[in-house]
TIGUMAR-11954 format. One line per field, with one value per residue: residue in one letter; chain; y, x, z of N, C-alpha, C, O in turn. Coordinates in steps of 0.05 Angstrom, whole numbers. Example, Ala and Ser with C-alpha at 12.3 -4.5 7.8 and 13.67 -1.06 7.14 Angstrom:
2
resn: A:S
chain: A:A
n.north: -114:-45
n.east: 264:257
n.up: 156:142
ca.north: -90:-21
ca.east: 246:273
ca.up: 156:143
c.north: -66:1
c.east: 264:258
c.up: 156:157
o.north: -66:23
o.east: 285:268
o.up: 169:161
***
This chain:
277
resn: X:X:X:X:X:X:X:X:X:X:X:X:X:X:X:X:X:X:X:X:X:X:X:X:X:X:X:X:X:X:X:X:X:X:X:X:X:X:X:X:X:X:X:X:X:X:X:X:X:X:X:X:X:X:X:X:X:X:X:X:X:X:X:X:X:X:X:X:X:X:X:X:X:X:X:X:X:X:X:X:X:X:X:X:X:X:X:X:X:X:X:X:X:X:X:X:X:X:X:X:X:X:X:X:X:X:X:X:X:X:X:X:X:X:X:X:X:X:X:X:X:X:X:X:X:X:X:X:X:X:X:X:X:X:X:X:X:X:X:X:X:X:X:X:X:X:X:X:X:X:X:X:X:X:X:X:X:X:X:X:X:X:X:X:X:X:X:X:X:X:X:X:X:X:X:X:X:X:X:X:X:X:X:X:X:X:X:X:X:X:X:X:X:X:X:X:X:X:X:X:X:X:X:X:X:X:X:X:X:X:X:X:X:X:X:X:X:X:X:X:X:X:X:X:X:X:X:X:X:X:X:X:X:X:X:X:X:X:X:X:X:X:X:X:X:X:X:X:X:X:X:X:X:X:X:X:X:X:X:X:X:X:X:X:X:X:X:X:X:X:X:X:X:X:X:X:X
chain: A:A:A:A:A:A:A:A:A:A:A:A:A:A:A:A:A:A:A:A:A:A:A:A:A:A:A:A:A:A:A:A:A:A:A:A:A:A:A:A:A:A:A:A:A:A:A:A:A:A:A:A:A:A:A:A:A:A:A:A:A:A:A:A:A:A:A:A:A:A:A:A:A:A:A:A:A:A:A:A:A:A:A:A:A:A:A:A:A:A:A:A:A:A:A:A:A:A:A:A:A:A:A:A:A:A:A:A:A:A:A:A:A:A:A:A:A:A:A:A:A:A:A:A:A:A:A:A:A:A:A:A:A:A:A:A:A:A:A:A:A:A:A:A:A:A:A:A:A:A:A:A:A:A:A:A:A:A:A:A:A:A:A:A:A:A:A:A:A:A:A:A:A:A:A:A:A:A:A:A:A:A:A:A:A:A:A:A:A:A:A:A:A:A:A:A:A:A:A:A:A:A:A:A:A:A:A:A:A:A:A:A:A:A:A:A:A:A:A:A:A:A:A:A:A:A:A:A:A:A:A:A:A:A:A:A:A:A:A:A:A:A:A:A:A:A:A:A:A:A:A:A:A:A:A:A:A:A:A:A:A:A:A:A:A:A:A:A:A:A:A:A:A:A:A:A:A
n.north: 2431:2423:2371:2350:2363:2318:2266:2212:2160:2112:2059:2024:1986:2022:2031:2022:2061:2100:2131:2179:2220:2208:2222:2275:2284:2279:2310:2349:2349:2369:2320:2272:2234:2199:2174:2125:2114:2108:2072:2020:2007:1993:1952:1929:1902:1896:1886:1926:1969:2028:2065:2121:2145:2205:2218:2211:2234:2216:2214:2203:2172:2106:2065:1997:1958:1897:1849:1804:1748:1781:1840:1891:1957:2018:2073:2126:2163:2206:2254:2295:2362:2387:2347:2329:2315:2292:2243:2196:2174:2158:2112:2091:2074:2039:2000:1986:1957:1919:1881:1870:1836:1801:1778:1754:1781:1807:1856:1927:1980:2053:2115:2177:2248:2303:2323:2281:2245:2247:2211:2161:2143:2137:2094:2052:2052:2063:2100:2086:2103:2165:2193:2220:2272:2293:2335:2364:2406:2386:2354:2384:2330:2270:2204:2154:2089:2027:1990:1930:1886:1895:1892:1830:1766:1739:1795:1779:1755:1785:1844:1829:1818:1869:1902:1874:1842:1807:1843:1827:1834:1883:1912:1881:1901:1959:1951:1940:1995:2025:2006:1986:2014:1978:1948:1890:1906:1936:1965:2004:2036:2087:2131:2174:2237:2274:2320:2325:2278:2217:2179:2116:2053:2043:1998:1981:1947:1974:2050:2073:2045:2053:2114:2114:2082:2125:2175:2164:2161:2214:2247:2229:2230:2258:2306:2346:2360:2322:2282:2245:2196:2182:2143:2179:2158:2121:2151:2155:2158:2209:2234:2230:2242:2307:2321:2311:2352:2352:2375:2382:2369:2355:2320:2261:2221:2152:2096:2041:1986:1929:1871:1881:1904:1922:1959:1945:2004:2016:1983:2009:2058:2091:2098:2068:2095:2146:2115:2059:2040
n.east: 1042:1082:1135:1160:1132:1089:1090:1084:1121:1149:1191:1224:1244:1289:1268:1267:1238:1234:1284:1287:1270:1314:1351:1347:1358:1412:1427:1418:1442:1495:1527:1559:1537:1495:1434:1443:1482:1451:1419:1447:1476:1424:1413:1452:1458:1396:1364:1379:1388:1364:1306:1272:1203:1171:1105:1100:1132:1199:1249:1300:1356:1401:1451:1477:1526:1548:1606:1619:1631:1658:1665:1627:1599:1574:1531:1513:1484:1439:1402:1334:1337:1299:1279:1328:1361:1320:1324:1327:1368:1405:1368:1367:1420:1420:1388:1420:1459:1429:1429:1487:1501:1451:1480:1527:1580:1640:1661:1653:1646:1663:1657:1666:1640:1665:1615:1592:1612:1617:1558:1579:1612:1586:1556:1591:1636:1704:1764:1808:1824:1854:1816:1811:1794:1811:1820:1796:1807:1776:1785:1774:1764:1771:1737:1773:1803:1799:1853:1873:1863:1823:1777:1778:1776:1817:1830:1816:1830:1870:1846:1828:1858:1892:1840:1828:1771:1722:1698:1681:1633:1610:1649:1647:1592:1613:1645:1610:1586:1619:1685:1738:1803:1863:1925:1978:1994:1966:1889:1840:1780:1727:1678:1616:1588:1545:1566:1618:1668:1690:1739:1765:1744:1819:1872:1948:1998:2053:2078:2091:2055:2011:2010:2008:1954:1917:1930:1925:1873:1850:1865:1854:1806:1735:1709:1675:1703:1747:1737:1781:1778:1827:1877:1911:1954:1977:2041:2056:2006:1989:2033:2029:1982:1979:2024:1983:1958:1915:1886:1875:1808:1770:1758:1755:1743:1751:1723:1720:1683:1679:1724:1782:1806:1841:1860:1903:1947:1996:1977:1932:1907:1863:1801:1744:1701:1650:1610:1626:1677
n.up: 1547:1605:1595:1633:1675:1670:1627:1584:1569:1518:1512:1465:1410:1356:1287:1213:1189:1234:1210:1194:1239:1264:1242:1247:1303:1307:1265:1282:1327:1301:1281:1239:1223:1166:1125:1111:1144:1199:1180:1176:1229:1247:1220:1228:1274:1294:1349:1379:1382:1403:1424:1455:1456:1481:1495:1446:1403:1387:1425:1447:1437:1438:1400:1400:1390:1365:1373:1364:1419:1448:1448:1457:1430:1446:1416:1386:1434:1438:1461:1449:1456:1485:1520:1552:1608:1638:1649:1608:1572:1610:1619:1582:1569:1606:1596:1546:1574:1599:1562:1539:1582:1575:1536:1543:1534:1539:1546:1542:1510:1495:1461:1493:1496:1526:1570:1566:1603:1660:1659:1643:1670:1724:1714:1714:1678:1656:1645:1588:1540:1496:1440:1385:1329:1270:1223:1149:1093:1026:958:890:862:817:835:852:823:857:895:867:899:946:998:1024:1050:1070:1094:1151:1192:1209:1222:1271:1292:1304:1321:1362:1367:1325:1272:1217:1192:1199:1170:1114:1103:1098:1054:1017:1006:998:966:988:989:982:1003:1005:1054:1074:1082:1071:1085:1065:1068:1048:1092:1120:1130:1124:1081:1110:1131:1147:1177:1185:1175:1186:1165:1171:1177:1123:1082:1109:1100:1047:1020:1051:1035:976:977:997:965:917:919:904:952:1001:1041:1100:1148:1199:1250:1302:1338:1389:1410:1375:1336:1285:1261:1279:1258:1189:1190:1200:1158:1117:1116:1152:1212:1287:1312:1351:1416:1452:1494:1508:1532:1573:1607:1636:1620:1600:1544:1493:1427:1376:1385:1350:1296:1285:1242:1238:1258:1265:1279:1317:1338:1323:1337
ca.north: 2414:2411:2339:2355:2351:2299:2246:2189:2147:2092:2050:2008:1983:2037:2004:2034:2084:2123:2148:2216:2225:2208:2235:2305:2288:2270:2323:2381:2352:2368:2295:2270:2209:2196:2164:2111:2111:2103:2044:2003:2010:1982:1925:1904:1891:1908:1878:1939:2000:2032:2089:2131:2167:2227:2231:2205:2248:2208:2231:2197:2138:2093:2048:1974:1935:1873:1843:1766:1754:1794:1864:1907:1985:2040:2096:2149:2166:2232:2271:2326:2385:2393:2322:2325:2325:2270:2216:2176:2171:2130:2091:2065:2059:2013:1972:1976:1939:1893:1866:1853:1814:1773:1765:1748:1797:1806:1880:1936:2008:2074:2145:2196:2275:2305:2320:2245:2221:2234:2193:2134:2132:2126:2069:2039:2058:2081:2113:2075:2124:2192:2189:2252:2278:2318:2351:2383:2413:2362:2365:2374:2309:2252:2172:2141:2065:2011:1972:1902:1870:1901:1883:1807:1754:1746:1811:1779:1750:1810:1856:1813:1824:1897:1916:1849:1834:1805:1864:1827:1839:1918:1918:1871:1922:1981:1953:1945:2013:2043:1984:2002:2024:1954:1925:1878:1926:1961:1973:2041:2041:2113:2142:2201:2236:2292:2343:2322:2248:2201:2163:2094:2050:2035:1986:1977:1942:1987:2077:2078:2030:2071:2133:2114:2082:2144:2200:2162:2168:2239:2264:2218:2224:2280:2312:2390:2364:2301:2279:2233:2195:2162:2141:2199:2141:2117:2174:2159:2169:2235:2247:2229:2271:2330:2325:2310:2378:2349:2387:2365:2381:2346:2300:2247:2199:2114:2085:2021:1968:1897:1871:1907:1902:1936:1957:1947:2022:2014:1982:2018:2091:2107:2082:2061:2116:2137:2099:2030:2036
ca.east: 1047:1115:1145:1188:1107:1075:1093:1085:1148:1153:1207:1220:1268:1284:1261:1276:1217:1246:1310:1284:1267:1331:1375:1343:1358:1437:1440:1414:1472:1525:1545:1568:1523:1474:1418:1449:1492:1431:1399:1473:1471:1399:1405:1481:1443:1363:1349:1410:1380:1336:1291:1237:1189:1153:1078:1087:1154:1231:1263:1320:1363:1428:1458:1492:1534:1563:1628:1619:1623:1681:1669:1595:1605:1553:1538:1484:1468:1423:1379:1332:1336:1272:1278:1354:1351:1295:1336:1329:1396:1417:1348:1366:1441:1416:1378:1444:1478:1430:1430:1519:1494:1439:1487:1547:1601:1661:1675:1637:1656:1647:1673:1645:1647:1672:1591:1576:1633:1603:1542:1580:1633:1568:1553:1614:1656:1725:1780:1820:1844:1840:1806:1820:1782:1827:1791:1816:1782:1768:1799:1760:1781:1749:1729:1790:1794:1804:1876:1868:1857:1801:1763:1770:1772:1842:1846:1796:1848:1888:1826:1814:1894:1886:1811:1810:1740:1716:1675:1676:1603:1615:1677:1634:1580:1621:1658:1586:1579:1645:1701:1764:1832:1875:1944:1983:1996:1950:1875:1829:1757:1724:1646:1605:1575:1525:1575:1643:1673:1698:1768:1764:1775:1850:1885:1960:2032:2078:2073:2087:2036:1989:2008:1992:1928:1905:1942:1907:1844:1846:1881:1841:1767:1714:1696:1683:1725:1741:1736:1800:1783:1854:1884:1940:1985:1996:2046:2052:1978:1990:2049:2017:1955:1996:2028:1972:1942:1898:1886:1858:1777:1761:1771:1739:1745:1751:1719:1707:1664:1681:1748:1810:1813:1861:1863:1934:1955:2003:1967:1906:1908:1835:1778:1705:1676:1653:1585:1630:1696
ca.up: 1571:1613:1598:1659:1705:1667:1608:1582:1556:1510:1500:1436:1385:1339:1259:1198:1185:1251:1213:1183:1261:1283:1225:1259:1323:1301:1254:1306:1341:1290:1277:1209:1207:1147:1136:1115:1168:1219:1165:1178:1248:1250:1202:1238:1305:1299:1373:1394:1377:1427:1423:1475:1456:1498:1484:1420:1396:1390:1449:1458:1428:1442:1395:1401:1365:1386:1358:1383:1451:1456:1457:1450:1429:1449:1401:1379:1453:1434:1470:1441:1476:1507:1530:1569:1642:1651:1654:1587:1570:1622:1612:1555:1567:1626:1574:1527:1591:1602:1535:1536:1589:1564:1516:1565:1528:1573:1548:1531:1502:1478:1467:1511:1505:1566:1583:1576:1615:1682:1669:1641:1698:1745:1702:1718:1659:1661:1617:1570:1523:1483:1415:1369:1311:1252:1193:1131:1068:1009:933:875:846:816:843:837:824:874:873:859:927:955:1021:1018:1081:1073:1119:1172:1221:1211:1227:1289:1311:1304:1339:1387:1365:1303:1260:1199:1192:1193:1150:1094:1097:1087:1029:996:1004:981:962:1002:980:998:986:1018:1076:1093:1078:1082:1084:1063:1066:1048:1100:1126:1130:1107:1072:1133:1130:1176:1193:1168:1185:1171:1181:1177:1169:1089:1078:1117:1086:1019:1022:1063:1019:951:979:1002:939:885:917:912:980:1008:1076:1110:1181:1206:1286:1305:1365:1385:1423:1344:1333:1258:1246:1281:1239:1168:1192:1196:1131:1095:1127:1175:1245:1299:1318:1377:1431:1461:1516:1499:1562:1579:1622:1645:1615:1587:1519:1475:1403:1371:1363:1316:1275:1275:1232:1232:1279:1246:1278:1345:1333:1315:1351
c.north: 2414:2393:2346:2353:2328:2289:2225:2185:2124:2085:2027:2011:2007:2014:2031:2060:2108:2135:2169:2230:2227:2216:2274:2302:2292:2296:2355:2381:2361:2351:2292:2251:2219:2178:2128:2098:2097:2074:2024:1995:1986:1952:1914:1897:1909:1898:1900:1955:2012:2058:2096:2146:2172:2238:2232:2218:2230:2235:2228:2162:2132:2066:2020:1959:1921:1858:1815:1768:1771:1824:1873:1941:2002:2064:2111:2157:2193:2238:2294:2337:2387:2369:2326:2330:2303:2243:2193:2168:2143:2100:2077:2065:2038:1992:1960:1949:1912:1879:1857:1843:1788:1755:1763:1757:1821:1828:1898:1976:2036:2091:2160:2233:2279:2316:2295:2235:2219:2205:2170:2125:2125:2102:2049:2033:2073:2081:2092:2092:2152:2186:2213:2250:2297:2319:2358:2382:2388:2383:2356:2353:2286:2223:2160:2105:2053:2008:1936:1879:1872:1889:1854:1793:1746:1773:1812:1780:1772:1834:1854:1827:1854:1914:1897:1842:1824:1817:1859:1831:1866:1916:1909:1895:1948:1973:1951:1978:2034:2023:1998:2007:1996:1952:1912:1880:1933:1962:2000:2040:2077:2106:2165:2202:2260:2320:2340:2284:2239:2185:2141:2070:2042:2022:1985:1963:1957:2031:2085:2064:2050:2101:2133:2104:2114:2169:2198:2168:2199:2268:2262:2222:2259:2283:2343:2374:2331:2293:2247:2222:2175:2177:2156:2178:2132:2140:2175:2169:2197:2250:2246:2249:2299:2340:2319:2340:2379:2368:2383:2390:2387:2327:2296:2224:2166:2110:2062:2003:1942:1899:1885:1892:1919:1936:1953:1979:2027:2002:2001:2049:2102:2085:2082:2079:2116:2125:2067:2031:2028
c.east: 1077:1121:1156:1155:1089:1078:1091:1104:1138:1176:1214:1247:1273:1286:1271:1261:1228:1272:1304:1283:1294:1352:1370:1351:1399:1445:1436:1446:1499:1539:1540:1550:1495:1455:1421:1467:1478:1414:1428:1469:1443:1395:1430:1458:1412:1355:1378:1408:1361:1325:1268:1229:1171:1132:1084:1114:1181:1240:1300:1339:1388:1418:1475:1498:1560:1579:1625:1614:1640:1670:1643:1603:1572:1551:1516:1472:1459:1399:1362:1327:1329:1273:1301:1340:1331:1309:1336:1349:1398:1392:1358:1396:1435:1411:1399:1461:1472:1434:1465:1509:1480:1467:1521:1567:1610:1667:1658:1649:1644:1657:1660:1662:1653:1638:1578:1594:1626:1576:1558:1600:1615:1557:1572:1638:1680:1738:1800:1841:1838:1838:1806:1808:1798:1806:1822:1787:1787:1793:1772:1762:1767:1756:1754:1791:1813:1843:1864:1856:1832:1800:1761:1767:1802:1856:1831:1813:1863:1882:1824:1846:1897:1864:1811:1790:1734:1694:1678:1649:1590:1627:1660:1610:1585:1629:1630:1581:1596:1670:1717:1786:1853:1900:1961:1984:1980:1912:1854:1800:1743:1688:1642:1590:1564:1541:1612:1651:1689:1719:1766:1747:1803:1864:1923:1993:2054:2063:2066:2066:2006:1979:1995:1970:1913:1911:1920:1882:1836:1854:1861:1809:1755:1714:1702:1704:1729:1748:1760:1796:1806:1865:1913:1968:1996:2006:2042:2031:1978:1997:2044:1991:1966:2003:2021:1949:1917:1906:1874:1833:1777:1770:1755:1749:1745:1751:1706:1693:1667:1708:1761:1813:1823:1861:1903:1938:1967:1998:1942:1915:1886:1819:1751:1692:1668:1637:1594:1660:1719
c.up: 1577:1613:1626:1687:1692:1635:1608:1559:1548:1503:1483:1425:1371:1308:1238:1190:1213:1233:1208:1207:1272:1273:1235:1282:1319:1284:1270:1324:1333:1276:1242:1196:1191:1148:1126:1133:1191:1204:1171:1206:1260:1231:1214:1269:1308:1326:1393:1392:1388:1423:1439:1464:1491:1492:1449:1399:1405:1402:1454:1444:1441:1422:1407:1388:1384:1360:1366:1413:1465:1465:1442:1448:1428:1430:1398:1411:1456:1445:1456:1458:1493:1527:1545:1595:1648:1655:1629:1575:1579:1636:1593:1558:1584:1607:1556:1538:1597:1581:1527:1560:1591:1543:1519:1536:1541:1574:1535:1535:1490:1481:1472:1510:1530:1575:1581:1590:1641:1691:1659:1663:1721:1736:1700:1692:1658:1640:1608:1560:1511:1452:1407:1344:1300:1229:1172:1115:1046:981:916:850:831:833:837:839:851:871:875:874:935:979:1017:1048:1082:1097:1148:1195:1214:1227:1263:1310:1323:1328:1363:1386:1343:1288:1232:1182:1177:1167:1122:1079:1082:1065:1013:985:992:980:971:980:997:983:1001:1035:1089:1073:1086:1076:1087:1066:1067:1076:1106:1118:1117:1112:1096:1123:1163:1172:1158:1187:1163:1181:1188:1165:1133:1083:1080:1107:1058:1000:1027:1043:988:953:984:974:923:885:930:930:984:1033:1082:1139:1185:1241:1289:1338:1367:1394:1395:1333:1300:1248:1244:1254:1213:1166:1178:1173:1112:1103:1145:1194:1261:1302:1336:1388:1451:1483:1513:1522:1556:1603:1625:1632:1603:1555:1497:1445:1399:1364:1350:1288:1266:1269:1236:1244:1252:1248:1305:1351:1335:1333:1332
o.north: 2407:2383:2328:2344:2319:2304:2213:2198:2113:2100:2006:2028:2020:1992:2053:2080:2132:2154:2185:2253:2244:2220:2292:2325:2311:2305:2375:2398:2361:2357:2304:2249:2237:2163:2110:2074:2078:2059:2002:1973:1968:1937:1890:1876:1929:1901:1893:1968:2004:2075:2082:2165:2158:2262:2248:2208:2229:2259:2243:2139:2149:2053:2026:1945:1926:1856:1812:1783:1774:1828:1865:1950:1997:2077:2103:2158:2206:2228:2313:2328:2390:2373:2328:2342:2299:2224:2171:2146:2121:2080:2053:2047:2017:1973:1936:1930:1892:1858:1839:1824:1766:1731:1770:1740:1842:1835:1889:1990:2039:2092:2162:2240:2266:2316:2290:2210:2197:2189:2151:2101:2109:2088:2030:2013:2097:2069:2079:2096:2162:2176:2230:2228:2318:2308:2358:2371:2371:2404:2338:2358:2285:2221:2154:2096:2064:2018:1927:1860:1852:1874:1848:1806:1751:1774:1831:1797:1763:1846:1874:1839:1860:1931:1902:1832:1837:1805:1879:1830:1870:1919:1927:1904:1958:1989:1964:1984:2054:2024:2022:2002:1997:1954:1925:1860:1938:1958:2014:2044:2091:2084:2180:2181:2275:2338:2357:2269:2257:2176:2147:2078:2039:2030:1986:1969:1954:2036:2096:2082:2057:2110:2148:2111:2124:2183:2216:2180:2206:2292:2281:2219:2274:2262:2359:2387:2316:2301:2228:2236:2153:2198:2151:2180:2134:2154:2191:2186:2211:2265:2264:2263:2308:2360:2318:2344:2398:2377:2379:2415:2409:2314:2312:2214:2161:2115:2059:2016:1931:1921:1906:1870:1931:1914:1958:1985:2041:2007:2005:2063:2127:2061:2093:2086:2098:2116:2050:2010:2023
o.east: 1094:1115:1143:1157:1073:1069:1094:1105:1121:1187:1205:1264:1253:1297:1279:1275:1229:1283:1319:1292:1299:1373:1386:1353:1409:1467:1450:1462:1520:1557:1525:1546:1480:1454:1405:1468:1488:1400:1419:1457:1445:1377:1431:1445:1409:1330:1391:1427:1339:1342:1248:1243:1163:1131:1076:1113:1185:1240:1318:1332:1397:1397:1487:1483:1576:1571:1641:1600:1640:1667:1638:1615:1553:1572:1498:1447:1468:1378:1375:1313:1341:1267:1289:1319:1328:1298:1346:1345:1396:1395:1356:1402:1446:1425:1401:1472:1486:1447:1469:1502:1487:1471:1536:1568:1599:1678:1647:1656:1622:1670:1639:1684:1648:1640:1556:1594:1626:1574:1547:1602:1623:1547:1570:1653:1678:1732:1808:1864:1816:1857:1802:1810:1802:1786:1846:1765:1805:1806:1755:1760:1744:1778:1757:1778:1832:1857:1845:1843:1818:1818:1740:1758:1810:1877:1830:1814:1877:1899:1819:1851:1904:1870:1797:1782:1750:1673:1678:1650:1574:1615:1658:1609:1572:1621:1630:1575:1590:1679:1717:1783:1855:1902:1960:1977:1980:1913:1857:1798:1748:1677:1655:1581:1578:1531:1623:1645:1703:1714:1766:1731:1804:1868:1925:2007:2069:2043:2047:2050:1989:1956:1977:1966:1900:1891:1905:1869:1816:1850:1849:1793:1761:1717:1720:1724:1714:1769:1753:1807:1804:1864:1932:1992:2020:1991:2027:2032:1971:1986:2058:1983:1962:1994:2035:1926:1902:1929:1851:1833:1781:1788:1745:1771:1725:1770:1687:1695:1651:1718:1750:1823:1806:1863:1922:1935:1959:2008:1935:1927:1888:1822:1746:1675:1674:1640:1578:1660:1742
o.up: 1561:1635:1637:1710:1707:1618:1629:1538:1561:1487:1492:1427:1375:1305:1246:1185:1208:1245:1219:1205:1289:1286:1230:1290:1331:1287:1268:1330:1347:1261:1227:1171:1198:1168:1133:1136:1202:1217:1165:1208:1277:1232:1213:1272:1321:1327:1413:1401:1383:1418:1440:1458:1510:1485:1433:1376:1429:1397:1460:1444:1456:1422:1428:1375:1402:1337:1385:1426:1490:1489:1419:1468:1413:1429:1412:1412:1475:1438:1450:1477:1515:1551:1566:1602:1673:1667:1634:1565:1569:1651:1590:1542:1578:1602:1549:1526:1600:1585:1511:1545:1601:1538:1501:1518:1550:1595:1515:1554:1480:1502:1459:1519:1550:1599:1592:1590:1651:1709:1669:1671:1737:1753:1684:1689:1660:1619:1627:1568:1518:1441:1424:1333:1313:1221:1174:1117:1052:980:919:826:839:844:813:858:861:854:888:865:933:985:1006:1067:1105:1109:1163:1212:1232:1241:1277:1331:1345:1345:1382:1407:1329:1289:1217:1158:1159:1145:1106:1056:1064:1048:992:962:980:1003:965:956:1021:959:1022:1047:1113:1049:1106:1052:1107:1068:1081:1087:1093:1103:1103:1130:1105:1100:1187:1156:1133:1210:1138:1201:1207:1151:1122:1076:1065:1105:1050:976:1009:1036:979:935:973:970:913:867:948:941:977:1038:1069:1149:1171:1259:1278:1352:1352:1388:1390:1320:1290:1231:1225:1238:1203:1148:1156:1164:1091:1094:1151:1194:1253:1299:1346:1378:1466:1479:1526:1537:1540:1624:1611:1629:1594:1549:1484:1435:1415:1340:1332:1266:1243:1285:1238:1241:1231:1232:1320:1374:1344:1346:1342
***
């Protein structure tokens, strides 16, 4: 049967029994996320994760995650193949939209390849900024330990000064999952993932600071490669990239929807991810 002369669509939450479905749809795409990646996602906002099926087959998803009332970020918006072109996409980003408005939050985001940026600019999203993806190969090194600080709440309002939103929620999560690299300065949140170990977010006061969170982690921890997304207007990050042999990948679009809201880029070294912002 041609979906494209006759289907039937369902649309629904996505729950946890969909990820092996949607870790294929994500990993056909290339992307780095795991399947715990897609179980985080779904347990930070389970009424934010949307999924169609087509005669019975996951077609199509978009994520949501909401920071307070401040600011809502869009992510996982994947089509399979056969499915593009019908319009589900911007089915379920509609639904993403209405939902920051049930849930009256004033700003709403997301990083868009340059072939998603048409449909979210018809959705009334415009450009912000440029988001950049650097790589490098990994060391074969071991786990190295924490320093003393760790992920505490001590760096909430700090967090908050940095992103403009409060993602203590996220940040708590991740440290369950891998305890950051922290010290007075600066903290670094790391994760394994599909195809190479992830660096982000990092937050930090000053360049040295930032450097050597980020350097320990890349030096001291296992990985074949690791993936780096930082905002290029923070030159430092650039410039620490560089001379830790990063290069850049890719490059992405930071668009937003209803108010202006700004990350700090000098503080910020490393974004959450293009899924978390």
């Amino acid at each position: 049967m041609n979906v494209r002369e006759s289907r039937s669509e369902t649309h629904r939450l996505l729950i946890v029994s969909d990820i092996p479905a949607v870790m294929g749809l994500s990993s056909l795409a290339g992307w780095n996320q795991t399947a715990e990646d897609w179980r985080m996602l779904i347990d930070l906002d389970p009424e934010g994760c949307f999924a169609v099926e087509v005669e019975g087959n996951l077609a199509a998803t978009t994520t949501l995650q909401c920071y307070g009332n401040r600011l809502a970020w869009i992510g996982m918006v994947l089509t399979k193949p056969e499915y593009r072109r019908l319009g589900l996409a911007r089915k379920l980003l509609a639904r993403a939209l209405e939902r920051v408005c049930e849930l009256k939050i004033s700003t709403v985001k997301l990083d868009a390849t340059e072939q998603g940026q048409p449909l979210y600019e018809s959705l009334g999203f415009r450009a912000e900024q440029v988001v950049e993806r650097w790589s490098r190969s990994g060391f074969p090194a071991v786990q190295p330990k924490t320093t003393d600080c760790g992920w505490s709440e001590c760096w909430q309002k700090f967090d908050i000064e940095a992103f403009g939103a409060d993602r203590s929620r996220l940040l708590r999560r991740l440290a369950e999952r891998n305890p950051p690299l922290a010290t007075d300065q600066a903290y670094l949140f790391s994760r394994t993932g599909r195809v190479s170990s992830y660096i982000g977010p990092c937050v930090a006061k000053d360049r040295a600071s930032a450097r050597k969170v980020i350097e320990q982690c890349v030096r001291t921890t296992k990985a074949l490669g690791w993936f780096w997304d930082l905002i290029p207007e923070n030159h430092d990050a650039v410039a620490i990239a560089r001379e830790l042999g990063f290069v850049p990948q890719r490059r992405l679009l930071r668009m937003v929807r209803g108010n202006d809201l700004r990350d700090k880029e000098e503080l910020t070294y490393a974004i959450a991810g293009f899924e978390f912002g």
